[in-house]
C-alpha positions as CSV (number, residue, x, y, z in Angstrom):
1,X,0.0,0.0,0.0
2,X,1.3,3.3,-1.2
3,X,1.6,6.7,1.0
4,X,-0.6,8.3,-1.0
5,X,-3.2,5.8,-0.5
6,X,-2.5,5.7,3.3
7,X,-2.9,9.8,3.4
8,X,-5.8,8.9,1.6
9,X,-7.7,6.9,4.1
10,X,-6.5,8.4,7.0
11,X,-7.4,12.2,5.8
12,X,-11.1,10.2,4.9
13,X,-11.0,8.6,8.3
14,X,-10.1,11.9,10.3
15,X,-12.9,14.0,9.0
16,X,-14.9,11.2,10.0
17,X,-14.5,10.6,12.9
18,X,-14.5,14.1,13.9
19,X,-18.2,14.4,11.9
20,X,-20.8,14.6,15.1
21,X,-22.0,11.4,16.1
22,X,-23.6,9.1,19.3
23,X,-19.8,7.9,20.0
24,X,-17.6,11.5,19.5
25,X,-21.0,12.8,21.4
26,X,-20.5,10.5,24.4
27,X,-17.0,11.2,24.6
28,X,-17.4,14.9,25.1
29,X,-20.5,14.7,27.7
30,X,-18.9,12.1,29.7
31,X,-15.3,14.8,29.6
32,X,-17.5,17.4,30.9
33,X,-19.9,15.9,33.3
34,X,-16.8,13.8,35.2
35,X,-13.2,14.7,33.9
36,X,-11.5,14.5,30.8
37,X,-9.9,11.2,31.9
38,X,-13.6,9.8,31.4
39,X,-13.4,10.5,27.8
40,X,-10.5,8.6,27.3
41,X,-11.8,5.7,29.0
42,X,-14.6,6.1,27.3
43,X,-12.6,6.2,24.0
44,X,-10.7,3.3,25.1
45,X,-13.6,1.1,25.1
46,X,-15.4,2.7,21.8
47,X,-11.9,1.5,19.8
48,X,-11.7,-1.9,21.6
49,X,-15.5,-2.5,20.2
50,X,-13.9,-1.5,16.4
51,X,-12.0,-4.4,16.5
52,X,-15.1,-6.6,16.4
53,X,-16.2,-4.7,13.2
54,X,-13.0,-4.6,11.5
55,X,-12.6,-8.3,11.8
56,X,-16.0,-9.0,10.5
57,X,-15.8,-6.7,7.7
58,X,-12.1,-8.4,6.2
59,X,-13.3,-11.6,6.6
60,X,-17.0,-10.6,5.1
61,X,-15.3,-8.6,2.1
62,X,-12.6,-10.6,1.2
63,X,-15.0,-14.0,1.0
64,X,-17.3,-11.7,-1.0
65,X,-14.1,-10.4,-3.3
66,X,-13.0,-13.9,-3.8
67,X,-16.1,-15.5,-4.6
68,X,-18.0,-13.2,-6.9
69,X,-17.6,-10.1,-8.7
70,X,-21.1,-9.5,-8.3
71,X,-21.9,-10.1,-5.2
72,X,-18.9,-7.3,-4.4
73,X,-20.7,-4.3,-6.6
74,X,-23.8,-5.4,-4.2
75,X,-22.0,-4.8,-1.5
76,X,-20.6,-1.8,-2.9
77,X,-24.0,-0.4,-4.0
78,X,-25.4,-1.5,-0.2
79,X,-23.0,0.6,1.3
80,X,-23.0,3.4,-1.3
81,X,-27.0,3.2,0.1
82,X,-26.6,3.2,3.7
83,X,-24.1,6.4,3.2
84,X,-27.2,8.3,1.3
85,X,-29.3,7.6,3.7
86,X,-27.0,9.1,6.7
87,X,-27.0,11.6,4.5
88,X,-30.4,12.2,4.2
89,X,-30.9,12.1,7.7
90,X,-28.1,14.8,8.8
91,X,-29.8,16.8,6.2
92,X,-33.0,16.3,8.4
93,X,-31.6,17.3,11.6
94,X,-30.1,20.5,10.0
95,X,-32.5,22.6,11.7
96,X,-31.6,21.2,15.1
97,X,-29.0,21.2,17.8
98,X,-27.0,19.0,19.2
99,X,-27.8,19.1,22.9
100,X,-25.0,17.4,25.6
101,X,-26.7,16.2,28.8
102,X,-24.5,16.3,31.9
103,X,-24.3,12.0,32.9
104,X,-24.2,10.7,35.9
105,X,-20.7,9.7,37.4
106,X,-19.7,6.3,36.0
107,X,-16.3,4.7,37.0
108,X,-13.5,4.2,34.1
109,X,-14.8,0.0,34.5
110,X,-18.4,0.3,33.4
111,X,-17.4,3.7,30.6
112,X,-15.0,1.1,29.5
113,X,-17.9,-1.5,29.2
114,X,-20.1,0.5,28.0
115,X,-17.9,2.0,25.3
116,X,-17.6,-1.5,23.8
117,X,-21.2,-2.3,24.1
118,X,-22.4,0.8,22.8
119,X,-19.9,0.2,19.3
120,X,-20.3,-3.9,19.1
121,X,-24.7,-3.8,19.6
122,X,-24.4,-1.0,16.7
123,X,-25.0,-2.7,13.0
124,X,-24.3,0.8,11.8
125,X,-20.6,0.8,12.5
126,X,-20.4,-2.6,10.8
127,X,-21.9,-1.2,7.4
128,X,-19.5,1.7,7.9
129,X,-16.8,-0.1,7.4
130,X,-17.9,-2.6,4.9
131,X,-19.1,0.9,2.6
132,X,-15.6,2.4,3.5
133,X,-12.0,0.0,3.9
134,X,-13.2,-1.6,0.4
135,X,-12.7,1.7,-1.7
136,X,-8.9,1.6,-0.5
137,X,-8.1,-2.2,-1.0
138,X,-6.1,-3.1,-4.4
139,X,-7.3,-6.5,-4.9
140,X,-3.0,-6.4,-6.9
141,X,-1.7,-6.1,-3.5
142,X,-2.9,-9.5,-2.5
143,X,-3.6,-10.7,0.8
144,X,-7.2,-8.6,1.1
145,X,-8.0,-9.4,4.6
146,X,-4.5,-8.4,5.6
147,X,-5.3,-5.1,4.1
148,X,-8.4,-4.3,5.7
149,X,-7.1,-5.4,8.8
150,X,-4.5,-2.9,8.5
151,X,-6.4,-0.1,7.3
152,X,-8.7,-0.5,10.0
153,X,-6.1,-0.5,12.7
154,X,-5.0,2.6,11.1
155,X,-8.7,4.1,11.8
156,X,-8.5,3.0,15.3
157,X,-5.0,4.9,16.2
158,X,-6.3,7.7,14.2
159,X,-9.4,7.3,16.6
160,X,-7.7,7.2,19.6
161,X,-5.4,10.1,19.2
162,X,-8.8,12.7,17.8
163,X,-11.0,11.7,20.6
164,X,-8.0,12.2,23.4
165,X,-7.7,15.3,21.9
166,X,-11.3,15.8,21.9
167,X,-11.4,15.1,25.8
168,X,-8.9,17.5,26.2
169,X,-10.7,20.3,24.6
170,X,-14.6,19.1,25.7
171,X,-15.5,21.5,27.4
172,X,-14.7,24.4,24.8
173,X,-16.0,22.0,22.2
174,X,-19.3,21.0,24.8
175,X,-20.3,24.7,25.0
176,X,-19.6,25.8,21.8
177,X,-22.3,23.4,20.3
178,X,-24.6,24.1,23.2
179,X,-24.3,27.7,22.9
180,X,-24.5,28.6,18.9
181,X,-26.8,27.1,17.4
182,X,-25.9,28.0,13.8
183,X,-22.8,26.1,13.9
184,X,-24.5,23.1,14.3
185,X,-26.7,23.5,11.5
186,X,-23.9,23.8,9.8
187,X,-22.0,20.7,11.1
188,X,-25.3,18.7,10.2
189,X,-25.0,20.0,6.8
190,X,-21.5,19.4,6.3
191,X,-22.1,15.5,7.3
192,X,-24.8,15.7,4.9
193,X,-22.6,16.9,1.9
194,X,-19.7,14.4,3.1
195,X,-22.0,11.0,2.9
196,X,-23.0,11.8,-0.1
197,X,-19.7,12.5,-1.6
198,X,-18.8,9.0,-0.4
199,X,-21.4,7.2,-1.3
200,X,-21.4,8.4,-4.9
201,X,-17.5,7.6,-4.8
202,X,-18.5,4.2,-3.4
203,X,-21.5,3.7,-6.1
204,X,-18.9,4.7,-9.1
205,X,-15.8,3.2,-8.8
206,X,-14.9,0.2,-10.2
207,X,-13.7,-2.8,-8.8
208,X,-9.8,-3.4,-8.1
């Protein structure tokens, strides 16, 4: 895999991850409610839960690559659907806020817990990645599970390291949403524009 393919993904996963969202919403209430520290527990568990979906979508892809063409656009097309309708609904919500509700004190144990539960119980994350590590797989390379594996280890560092950061800065982050509402109109219509970028990527490309 080439560096410009890496940048690639990881400039892709980045804005992603930082697009408003149940988990990156989590982090921040539970950073200002309790501490910072909180989030990255919190964060902790969330990326220990991607493991589960990055495993099932290499082994899920790569049977899919290896056993029919078709099959694969299916997929492709699936995903490319799922990401329209995200789109679709962020476009819905463009008229509204994001609110953060203080939460009760949990210890690091049970926000580690539920981190992991909250990201293994949601089908959504799975589709995620079986609409996204496929567009940045060269079938050439060989070895496609290897690749997806590695790519999505690359989306949980780059994980890890946003969502510290966004623990770190939660609070000016927390009040900034809670306090202008214009600016999250905008970041609802921004997610908007950004699935459906994807998803047309993802519904025209061809097949490595």
């Amino acid at each position: 895999m080439d560096f410009l393919s890496i940048f690639a993904f990881l400039s892709t996963a980045i804005i992603l991850t930082l697009m408003p969202g149940p988990d990156i919403l989590f982090v921040i209430a539970q950073s200002i409610s309790q501490h910072k520290r909180a989030g990255i527990i919190t964060t902790l568990g969330l990326c220990t839960g991607l493991i589960v979906h990055i495993s099932a979508a290499a082994l899920g892809i790569s049977a899919v690559i290896y056993q029919s063409a078709t099959a694969f656009m299916l997929v492709k097309f699936a995903g490319a659907g799922y990401l329209l309708y995200l789109a679709w609904q962020s476009f819905r919500a463009r008229n509204e806020m994001y609110l953060l509700q203080k939460q009760k004190a949990q210890s690091h144990r049970s926000l580690y817990k539920k981190g992991i539960i909250m990201n293994v119980l949601n089908p959504k994350v799975s589709l995620f990645f079986l609409a996204l590590l496929p567009q940045f797989v060269n079938e050439a390379n060989g070895n496609v599970p290897l690749q997806m594996i590695m790519l999505g280890f690359l989306f949980i560092i780059q994980a890890l390291v946003v969502f510290t950061v966004v623990s770190l800065l939660a609070e000016k982050v927390g009040n900034l949403l809670a306090k202008h509402s214009t600016l999250s109109k905008k970041l609802n219509t921004a997610q908007s524009i950004l699935f459906t970028l994807i998803a047309l990527q993802i519904a025209f490309s061809k097949q490595s």
